[in-house]
C-alpha positions as CSV (number, residue, x, y, z in Angstrom):
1,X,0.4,38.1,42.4
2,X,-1.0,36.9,45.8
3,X,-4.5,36.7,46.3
4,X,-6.6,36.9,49.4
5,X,-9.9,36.8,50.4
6,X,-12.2,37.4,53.4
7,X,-13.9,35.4,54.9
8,X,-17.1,36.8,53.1
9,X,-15.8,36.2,50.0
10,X,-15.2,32.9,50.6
11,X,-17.9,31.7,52.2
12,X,-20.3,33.4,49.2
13,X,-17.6,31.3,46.4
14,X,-18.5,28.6,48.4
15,X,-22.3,28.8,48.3
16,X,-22.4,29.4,44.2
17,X,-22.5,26.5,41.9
18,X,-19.2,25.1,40.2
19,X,-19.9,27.0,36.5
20,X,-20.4,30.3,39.1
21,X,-17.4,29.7,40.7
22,X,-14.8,29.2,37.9
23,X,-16.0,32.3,35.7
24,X,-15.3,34.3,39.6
25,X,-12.3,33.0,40.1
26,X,-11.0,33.4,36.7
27,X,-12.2,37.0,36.4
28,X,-9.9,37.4,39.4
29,X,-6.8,35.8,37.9
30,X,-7.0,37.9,34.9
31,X,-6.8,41.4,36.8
32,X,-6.3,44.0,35.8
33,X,-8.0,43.3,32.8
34,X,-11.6,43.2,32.9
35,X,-14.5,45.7,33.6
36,X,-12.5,47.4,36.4
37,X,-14.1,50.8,38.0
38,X,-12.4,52.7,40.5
39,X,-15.0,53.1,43.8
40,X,-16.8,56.1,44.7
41,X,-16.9,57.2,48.1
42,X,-14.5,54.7,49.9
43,X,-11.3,53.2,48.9
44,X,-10.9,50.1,46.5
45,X,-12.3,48.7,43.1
46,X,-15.1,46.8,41.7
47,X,-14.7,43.6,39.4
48,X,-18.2,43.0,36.9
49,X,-18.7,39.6,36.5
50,X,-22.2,39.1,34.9
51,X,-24.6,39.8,37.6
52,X,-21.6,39.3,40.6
53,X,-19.7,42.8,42.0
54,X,-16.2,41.9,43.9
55,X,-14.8,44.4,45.7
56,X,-11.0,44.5,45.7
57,X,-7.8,46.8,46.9
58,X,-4.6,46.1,45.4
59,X,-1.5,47.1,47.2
60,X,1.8,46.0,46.1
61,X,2.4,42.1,44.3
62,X,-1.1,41.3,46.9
63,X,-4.5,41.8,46.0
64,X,-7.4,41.6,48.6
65,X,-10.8,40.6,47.7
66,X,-12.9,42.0,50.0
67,X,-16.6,41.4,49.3
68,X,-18.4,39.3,46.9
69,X,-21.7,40.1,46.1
70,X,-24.8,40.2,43.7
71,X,-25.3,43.4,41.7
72,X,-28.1,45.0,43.9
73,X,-26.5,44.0,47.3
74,X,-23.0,44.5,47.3
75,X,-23.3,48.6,47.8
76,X,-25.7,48.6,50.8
C-alpha cells in the first residue's frame, strides 16, 4: 500500500517529538486495523491515535492522509 501525505500532514509529523512520531506513523502502517470511524458529513476516515485525529481517504492500493491534527482541532 502507498502512502501519501499533504503537506499539512507532514509539516505537523514534523513538529511532534520522535516518541509522537513513531506511535503516528505506525498507526498508519497498520490500517485498517485500528480505531477506524467512517466521517460524517464529508468524505473520508478518521484514525484515533491517543489524543491525535488523522484524517484519511483510501482509494485503491493508495492511501492519502490528509490532515493531522489534535483531538479538539482537527474538525473545525
Amino acid at each position: 500500500m502507498e502512502i501519501n501525505y499533504s503537506k499539512q500532514a507532514a509539516k505537523f509529523l514534523q513538529k511532534q517529538d520522535r516518541t509522537t512520531q513513531i506511535r503516528i506513523i505506525t498507526a498508519i502502517n497498520k490500517l485498517p486495523n485500528g480505531d477506524v470511524k467512517k466521517l460524517q458529513g464529508r468524505a473520508g476516515y478518521r484514525l484515533r491515535v491517543g489524543n491525535f485525529r488523522i484524517i484519511f481517504d483510501q482509494s485503491g492500493n493508495v492511501l492519502y492522509v490528509e490532515e493531522i491534527d489534535n483531538r479538539g482541532q482537527i474538525y473545525k
